[in-house]
N, C-alpha and C positions, 0 to 999 in steps of 0.2 A: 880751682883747676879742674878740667876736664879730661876724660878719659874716652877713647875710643872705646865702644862697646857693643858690640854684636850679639843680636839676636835671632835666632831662629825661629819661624812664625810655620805653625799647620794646621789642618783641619783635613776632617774629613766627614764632618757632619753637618747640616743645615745648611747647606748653598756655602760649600768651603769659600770659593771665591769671594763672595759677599762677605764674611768674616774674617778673614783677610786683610780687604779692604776697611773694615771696619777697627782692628787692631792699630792698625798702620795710622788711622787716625786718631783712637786712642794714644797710642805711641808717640805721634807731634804731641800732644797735649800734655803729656809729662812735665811738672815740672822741677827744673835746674836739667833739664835734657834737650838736644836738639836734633830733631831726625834729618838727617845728612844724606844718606841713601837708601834702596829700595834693589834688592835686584831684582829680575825675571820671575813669574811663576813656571813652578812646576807640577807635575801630578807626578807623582810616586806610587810602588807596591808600598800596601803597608806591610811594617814590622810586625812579628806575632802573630796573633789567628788573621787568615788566610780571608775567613770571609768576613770581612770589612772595605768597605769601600776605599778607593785610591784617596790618598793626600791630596791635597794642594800645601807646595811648600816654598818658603821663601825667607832671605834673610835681609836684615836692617842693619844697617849703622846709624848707633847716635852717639854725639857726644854728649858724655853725661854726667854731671859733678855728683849725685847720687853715690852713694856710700852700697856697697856690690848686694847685701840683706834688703837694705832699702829699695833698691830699683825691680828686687825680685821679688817683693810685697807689692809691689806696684804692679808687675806685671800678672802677676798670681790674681789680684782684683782685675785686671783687665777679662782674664779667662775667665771668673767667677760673674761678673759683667755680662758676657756672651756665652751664658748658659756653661761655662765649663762644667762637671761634675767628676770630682776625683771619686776612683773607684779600687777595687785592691789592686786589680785585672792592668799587668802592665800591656804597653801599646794596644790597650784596644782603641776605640773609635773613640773619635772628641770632634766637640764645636771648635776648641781651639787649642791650640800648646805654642806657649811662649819658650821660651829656652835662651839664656844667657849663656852663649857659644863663647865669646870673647870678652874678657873686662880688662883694656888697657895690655899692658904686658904680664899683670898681675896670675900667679898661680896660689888657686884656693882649692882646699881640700877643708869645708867642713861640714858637718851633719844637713845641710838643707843647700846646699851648695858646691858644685865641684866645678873650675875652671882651670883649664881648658874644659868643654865639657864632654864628658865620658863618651867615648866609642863616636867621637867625631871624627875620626881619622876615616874611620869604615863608614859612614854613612853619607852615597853619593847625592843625597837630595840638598843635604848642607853643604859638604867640600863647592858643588858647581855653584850655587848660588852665592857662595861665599866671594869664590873666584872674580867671577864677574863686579864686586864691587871693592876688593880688596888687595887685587893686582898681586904684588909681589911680598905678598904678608909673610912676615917669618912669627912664629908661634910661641909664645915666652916660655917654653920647653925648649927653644932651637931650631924645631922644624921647620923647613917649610913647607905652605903652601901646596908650591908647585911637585912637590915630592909625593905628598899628601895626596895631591891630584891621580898622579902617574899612577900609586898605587890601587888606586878604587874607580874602575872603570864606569864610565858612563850609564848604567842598566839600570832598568826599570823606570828612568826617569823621561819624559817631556818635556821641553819648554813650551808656555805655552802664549808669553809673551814678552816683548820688551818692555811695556809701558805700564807697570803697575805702580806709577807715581805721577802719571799725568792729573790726578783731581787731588793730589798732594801739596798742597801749594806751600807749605814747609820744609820740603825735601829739598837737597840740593845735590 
């Protein structure tokens, strides 16, 4: 059985767009996962120290029979893959940060894991990109969505395209 599961994809180091791109193909290749959507990039302020370069950010839908530890060893090698380097220093700069935003309707709370995931509600770079390929999602806490939306205005964000799944040929 498969589960709807959303990820949140960013960088702001090494040609963000390019790794991005690069995730997102890692991402089809998964297997017992199938990447289903792609939304818009954005460029964001980053969170935390001030002087780092803007994001690129964006989020994915797959479905994915992956057990919720499993899929997030999977993506933690993707990052390590594309030069991630874990550091003590939270939001500073990276080549990549994967993020399991959504697993199914499932709510987890544990040491190397927490979904929904934490202070999603406030962070407009996920809510919009989310929006865009999740339509009228309600959030296995109850919320929704578009409430979610209303609450966390548009700021510091870009779009900066529609088509970050045109050489995706697994996306649908």
């Amino acid at each position: 059985m498969t589960e709807a599961v959303y990820i949140g994809l960013g960088s702001n180091l090494a040609e963000p767009l390019e790794q991005l791109h690069e995730a997102l193909l890692a991402l089809a290749q998964l297997p017992h996962t199938q990447l289903r959507a792609v939304s818009s990039f954005y460029t964001s302020d980053p969170l935390g120290p001030a002087d780092q370069p803007r994001y690129v950010n964006a989020v994915a839908l797959l479905d994915c029979a992956l057990e919720p530890l499993t899929l997030l060893d999977a993506l933690q090698q993707i990052e390590l893959n594309q030069g991630r380097v874990r550091k003590a220093e939270r939001w500073g700069p990276r080549t990549l940060d994967l993020d399991i935003l959504l697993f199914g309707q499932r709510l987890l709370d544990e040491p190397r894991l927490r979904v929904p995931h934490y202070h999603l509600q406030a962070r407009a770079f996920v809510l919009y990109p989310l929006a865009e390929i999740a339509g009228q999602l309600r959030l296995p806490d109850g919320r929704q969505l578009d409430d979610l939306l209303a609450a966390c205005p548009f700021v510091g964000l870009e779009k900066l395209s529609d088509s970050a799944t045109l050489d995706l040929p697994h996306a649908r």
